[in-house]
Backbone bond lengths (Angstrom), bond angles and torsions (degrees), N, CA, C in turn:
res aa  C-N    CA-C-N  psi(-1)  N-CA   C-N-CA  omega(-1)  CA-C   N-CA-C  phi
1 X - - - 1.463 - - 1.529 109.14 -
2 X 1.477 115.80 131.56 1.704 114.69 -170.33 1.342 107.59 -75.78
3 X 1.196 150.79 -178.61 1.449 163.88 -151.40 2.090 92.41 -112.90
4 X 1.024 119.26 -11.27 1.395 117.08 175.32 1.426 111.25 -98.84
5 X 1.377 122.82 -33.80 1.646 125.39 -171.35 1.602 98.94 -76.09
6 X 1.411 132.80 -8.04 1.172 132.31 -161.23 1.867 95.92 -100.17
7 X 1.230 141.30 -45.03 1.249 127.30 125.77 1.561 127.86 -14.60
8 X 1.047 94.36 -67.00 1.580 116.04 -159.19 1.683 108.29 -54.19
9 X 1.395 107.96 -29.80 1.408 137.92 -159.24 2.070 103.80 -93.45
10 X 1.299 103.14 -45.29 1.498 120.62 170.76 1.358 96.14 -69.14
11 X 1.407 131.82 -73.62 1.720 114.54 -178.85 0.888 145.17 -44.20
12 X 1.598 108.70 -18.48 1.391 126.50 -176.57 1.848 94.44 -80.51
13 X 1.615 102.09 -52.89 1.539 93.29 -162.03 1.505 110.33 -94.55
14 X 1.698 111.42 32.62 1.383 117.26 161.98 1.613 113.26 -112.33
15 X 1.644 98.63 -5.41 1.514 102.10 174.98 1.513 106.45 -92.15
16 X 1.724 118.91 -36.67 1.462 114.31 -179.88 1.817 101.56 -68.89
17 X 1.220 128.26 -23.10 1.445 120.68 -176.58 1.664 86.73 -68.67
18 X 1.218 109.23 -64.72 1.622 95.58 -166.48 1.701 128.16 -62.26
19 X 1.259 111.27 -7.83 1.670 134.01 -177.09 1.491 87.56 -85.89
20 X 0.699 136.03 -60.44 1.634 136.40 -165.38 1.339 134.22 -37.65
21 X 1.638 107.10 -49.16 1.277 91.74 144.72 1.706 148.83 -74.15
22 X 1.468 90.72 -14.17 1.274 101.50 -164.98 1.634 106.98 -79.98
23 X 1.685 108.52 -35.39 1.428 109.60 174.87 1.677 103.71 -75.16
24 X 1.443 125.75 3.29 1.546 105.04 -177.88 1.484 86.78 -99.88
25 X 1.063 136.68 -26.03 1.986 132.71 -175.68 1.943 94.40 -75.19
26 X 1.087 104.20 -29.77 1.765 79.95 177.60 1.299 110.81 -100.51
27 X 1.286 129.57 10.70 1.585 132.63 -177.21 1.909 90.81 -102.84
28 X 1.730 117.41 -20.67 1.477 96.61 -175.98 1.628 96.66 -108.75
29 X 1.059 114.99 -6.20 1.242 108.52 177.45 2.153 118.79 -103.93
30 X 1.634 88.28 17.39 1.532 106.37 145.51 1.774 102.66 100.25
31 X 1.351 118.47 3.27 1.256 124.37 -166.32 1.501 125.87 -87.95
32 X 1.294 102.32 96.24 1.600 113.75 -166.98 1.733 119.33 -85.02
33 X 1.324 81.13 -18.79 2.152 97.71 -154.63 1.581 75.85 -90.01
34 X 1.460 98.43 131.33 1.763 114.81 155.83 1.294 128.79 -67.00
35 X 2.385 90.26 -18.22 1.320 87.88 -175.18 1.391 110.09 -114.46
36 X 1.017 127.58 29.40 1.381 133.23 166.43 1.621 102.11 -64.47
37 X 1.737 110.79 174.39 1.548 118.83 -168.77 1.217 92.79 -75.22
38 X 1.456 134.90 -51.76 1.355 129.42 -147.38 1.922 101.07 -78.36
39 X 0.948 96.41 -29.60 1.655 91.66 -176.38 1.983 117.90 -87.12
40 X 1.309 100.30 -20.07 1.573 104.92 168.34 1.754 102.06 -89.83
41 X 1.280 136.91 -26.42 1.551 123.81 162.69 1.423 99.38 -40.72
42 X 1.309 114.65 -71.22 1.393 122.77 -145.37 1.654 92.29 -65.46
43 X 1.141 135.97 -18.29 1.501 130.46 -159.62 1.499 86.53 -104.83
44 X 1.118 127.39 -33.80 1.666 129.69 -161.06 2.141 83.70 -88.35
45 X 0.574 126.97 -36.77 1.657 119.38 177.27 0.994 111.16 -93.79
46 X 1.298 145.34 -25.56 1.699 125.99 139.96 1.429 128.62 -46.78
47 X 1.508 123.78 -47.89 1.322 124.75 175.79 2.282 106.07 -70.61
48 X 0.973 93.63 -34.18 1.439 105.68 170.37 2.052 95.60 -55.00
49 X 1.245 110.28 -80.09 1.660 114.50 177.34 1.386 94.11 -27.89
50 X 1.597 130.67 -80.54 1.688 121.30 -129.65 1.462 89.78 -87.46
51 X 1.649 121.12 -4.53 1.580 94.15 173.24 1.490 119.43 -90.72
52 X 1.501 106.65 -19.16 1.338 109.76 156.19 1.741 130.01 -45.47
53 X 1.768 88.98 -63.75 1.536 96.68 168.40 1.376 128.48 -48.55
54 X 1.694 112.90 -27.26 1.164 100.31 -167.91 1.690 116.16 -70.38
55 X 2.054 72.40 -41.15 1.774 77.72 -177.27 1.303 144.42 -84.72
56 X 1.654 99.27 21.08 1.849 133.21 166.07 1.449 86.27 -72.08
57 X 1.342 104.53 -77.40 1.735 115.10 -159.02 1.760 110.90 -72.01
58 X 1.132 125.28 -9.62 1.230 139.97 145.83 1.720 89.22 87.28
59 X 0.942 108.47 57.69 1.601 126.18 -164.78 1.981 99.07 -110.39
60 X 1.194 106.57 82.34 1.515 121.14 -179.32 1.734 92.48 -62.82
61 X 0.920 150.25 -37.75 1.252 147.82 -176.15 1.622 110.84 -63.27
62 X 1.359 105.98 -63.62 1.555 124.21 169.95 1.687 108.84 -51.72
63 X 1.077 120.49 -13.93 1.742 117.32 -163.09 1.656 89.40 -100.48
64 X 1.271 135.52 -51.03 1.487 150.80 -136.93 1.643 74.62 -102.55
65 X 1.041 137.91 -39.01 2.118 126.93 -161.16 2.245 74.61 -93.00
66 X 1.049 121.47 -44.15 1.524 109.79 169.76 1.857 101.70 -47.29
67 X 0.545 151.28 -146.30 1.503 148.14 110.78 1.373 95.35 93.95
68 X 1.364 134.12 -80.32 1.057 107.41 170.03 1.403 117.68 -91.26
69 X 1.277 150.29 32.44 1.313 135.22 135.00 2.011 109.19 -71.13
70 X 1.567 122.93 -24.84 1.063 144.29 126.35 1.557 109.70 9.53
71 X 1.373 95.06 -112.21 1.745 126.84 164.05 1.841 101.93 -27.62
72 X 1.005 111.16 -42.23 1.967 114.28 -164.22 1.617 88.27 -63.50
73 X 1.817 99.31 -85.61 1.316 97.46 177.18 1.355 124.12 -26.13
74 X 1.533 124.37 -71.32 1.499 106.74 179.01 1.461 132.59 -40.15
75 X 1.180 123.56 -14.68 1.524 145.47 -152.25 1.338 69.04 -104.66
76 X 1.463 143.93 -104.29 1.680 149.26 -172.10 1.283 101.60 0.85
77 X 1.547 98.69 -78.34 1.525 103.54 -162.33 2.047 118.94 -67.90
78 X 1.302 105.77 -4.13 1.205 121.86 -173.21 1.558 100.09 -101.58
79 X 1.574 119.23 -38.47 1.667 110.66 144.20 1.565 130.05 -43.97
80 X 1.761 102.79 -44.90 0.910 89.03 -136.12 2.201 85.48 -94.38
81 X 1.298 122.00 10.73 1.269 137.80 170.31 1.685 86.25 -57.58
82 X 1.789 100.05 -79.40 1.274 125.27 -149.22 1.737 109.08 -34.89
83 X 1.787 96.92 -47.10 1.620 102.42 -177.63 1.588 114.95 -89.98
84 X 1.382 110.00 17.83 1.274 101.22 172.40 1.535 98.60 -112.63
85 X 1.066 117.15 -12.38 2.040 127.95 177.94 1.505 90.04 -69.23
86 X 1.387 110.63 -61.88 1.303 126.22 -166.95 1.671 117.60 -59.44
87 X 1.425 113.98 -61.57 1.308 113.64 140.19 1.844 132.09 -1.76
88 X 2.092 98.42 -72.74 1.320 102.15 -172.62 1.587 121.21 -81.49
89 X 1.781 106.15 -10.50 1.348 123.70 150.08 1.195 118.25 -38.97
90 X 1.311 123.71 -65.79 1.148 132.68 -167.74 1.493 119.53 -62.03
91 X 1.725 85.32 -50.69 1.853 80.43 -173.90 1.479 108.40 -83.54
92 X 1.429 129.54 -1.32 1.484 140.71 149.31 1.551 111.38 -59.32
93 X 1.553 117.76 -38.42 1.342 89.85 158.30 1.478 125.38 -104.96
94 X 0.981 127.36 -19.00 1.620 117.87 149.96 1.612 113.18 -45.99
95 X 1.064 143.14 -26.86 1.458 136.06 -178.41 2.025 91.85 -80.56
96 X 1.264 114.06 -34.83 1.426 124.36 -178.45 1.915 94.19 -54.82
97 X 1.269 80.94 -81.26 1.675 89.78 -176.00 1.368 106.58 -37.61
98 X 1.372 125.16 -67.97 1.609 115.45 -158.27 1.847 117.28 -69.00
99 X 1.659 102.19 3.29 1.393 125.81 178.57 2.053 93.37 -78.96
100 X 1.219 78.45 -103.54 2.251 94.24 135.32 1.750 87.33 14.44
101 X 0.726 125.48 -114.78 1.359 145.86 -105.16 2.009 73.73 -100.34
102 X 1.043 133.42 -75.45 1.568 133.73 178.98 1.047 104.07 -29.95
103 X 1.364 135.73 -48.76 1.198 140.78 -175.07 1.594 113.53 -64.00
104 X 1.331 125.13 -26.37 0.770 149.94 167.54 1.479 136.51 -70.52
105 X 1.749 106.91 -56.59 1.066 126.82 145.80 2.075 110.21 -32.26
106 X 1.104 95.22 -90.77 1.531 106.92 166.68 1.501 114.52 -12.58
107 X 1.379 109.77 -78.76 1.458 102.92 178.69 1.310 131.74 -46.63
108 X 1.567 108.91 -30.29 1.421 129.22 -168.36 1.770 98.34 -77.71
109 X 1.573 91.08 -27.44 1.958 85.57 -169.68 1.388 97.64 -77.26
110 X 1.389 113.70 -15.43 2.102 115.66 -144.63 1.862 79.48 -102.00
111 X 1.225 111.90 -53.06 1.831 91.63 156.08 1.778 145.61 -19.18
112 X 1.400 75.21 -84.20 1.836 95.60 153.23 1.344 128.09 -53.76
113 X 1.413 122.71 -26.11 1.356 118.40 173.12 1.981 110.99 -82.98
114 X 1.521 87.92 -42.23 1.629 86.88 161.03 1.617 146.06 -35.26
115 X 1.581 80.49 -55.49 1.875 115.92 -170.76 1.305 105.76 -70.12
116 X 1.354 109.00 -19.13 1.557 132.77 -161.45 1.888 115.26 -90.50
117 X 1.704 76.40 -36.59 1.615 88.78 -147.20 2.439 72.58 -86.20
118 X 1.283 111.28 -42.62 1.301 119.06 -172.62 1.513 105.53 -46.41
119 X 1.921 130.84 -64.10 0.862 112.35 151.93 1.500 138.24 -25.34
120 X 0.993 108.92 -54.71 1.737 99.81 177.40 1.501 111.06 -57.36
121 X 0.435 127.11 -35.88 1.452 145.67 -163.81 1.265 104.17 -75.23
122 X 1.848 125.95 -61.22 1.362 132.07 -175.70 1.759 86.72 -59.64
123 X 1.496 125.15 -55.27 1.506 116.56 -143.18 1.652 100.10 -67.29
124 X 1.544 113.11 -36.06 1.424 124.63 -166.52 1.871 100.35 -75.98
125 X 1.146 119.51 -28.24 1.703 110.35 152.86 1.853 110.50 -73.51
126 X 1.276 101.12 -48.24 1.547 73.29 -171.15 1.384 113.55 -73.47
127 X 1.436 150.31 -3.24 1.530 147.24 130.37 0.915 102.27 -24.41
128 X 1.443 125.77 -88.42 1.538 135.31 -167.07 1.660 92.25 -21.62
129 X 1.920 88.33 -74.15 2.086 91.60 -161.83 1.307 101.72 -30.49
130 X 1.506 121.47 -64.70 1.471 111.72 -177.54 1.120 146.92 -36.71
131 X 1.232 101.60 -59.01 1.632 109.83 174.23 1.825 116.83 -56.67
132 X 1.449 105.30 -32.93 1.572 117.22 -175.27 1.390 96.39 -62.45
133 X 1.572 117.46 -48.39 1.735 119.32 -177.65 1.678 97.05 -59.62
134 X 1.246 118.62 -73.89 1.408 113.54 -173.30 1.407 121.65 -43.37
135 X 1.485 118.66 -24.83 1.466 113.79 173.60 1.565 119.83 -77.50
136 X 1.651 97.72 -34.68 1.407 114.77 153.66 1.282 126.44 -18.73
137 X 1.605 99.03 -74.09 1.550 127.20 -175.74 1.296 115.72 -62.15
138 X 1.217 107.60 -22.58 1.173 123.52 -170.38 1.687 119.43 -82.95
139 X 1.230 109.31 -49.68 1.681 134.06 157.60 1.122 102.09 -32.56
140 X 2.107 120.50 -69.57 1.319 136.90 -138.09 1.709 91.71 -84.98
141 X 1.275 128.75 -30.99 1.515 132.09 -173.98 1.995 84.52 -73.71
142 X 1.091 116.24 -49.51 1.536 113.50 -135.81 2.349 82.56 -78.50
143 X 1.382 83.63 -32.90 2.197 85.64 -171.05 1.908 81.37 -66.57
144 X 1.085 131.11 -61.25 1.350 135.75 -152.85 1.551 94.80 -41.80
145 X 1.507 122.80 -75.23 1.069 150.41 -141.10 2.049 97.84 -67.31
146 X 1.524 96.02 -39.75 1.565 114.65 -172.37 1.759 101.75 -58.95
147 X 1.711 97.49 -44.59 1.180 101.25 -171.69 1.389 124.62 -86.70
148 X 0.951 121.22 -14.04 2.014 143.82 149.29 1.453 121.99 -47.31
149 X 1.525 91.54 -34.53 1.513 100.65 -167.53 1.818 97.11 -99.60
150 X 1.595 106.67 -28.87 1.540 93.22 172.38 1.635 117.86 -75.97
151 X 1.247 110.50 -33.22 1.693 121.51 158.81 1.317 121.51 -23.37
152 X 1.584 90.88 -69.68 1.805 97.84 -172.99 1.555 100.62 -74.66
153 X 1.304 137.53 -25.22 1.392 136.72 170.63 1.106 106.35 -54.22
154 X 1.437 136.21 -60.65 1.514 118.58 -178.17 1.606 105.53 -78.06
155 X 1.464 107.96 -31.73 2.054 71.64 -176.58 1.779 103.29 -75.33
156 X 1.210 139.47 13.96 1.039 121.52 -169.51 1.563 89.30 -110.45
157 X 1.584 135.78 -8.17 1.434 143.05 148.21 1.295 114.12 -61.11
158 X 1.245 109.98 -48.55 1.605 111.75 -176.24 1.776 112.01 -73.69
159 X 0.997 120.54 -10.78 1.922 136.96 -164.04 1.779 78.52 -115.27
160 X 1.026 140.03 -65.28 1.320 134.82 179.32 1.511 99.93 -43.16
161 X 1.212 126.70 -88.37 1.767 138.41 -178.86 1.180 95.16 -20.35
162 X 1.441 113.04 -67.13 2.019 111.51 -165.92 1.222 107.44 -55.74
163 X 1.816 124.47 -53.48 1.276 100.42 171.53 0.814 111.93 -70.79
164 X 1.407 166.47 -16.86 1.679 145.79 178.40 1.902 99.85 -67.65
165 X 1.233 119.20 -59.45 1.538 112.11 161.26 1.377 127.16 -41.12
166 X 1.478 123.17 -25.56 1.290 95.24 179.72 1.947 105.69 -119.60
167 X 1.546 108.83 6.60 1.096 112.10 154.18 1.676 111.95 -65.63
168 X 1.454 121.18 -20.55 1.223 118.23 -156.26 1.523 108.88 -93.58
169 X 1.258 88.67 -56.50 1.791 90.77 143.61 1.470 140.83 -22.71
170 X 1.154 95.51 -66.50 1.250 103.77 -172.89 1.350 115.51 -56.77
171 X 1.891 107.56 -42.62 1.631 120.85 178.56 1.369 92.30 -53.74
172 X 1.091 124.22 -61.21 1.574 123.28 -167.73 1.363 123.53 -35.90
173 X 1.756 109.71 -54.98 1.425 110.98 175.53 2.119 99.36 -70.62
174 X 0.743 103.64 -42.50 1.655 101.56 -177.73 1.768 94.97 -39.40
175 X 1.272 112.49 -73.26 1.244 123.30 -177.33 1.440 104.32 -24.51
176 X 1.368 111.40 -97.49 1.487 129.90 161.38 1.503 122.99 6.48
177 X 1.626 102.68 -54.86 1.402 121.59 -164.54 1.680 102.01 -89.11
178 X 1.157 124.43 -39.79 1.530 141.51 168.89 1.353 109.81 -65.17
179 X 1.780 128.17 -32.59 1.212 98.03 151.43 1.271 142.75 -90.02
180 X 1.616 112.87 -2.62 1.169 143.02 178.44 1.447 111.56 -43.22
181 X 1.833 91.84 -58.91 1.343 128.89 176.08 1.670 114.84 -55.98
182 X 1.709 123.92 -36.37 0.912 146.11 -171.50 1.729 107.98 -66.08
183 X 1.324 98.51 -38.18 1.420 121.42 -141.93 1.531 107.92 -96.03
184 X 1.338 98.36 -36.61 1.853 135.66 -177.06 2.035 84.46 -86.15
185 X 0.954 118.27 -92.57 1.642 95.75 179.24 1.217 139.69 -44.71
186 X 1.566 120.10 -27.49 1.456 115.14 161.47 1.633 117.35 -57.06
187 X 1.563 109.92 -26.61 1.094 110.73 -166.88 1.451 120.14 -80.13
188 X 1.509 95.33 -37.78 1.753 99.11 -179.68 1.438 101.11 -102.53
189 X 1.666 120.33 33.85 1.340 123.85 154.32 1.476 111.24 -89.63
190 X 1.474 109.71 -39.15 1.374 134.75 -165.69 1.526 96.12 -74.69
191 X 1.491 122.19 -54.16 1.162 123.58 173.54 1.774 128.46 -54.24
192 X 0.854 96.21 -29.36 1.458 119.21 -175.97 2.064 115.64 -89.49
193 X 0.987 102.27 -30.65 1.806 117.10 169.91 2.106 99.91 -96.19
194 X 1.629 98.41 -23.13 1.808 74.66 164.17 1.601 107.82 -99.99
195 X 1.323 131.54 12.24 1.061 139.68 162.22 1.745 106.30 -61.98
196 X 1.259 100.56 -91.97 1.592 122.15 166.08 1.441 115.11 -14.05
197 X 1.596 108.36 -43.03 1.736 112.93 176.02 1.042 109.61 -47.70
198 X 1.696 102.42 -75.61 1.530 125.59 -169.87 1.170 108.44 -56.85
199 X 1.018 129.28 -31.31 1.570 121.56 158.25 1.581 139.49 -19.84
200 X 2.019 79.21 -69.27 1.343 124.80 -152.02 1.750 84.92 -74.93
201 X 1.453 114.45 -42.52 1.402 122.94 -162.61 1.612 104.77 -73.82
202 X 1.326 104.03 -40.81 1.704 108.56 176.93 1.464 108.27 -43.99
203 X 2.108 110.06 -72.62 1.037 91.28 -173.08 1.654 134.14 -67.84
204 X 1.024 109.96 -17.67 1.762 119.57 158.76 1.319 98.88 -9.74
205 X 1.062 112.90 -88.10 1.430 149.34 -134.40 1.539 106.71 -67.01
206 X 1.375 105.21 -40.31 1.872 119.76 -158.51 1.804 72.87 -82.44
């Protein structure tokens, strides 16, 4: 072992003493991602420490393991940019879409309220139409019926009149014939009592 790794060896295990707590507070406080902020600080101030240290102890080995633990972190946080761009992409277009899609929704309802509102509308004319026909029908039965009934009213005036005319008639010849009758018995009453006279006078006489 060279006279430099014996340093080199103490910094390391004065940085895991000092990492230790800090990686047990982000292991209970749920922190898995290396590349989250809190876990590239702590990696960005360790490589910060051993590049310091190195370049106290002039430890070219220790500066370059600085350097690229360095490079790592940046790579993390340059992930961890990318998936948070990428991330707000996403839910920028899911907020798109679920815009998208409301917008959509909406129209589809403002449709349906239309199509909706149109039915009523067609059924509440074709009522109307109906009822206007049925009131129609209703008129044309009620004029029909008015005029049937004035029909049979006069021929049942005119069949009334005829019989009252030929009841009247008839009294007439009755009349006529009853005095006929009247007239014809007074006569061969009259005839018949000057019978009886001349009779009566004949035998007188003998």
């Amino acid at each position: 072992m060279s006279l430099r790794a014996i340093p080199r060896m103490a910094v390391s295990s004065a940085i895991k003493v000092a990492r230790f707590p800090l990686d047990t507070a982000l292991k209970v406080a749920g922190v898995r991602d290396r590349t989250s902020g809190a876990a590239t600080a702590v990696d960005r101030t360790e490589a910060n420490v051993r590049e310091a240290a190195g370049t106290v102890l002039g430890d070219e080995t220790m500066v370059e393991d600085a350097d690229r633990r360095k490079t790592a972190v940046r790579q993390r946080e340059r992930a961890r940019g990318l998936r948070e761009e990428a991330e707000e992409v996403s839910e920028t277009a899911q907020e798109r879409t679920e815009r998208v899609k409301q917008e959509a929704d909406k129209r589809k309802e403002s449709a349906r309220k239309t199509a909706e509102t149109k039915r009523e509308q067609s059924a509440k004319e074709r009522e109307q139409k109906e009822k206007k026909a049925k009131d129609a029908e209703r008129r044309r039965k009620a004029s029909a019926e008015k005029a049937a009934a004035k029909r049979k009213e006069t021929a049942a005036g005119k069949e009334k009149r005829k019989k009252v005319a030929s009841l009247e008639k008839k009294s007439k010849a009755l009349a006529e014939e009853d005095k006929a009758l009247t007239a014809s018995d007074e006569s061969a009453r009259l005839a018949d009592a000057a019978a009886k006279a001349k009779a009566e006078r004949k035998n007188g006489g003998s």
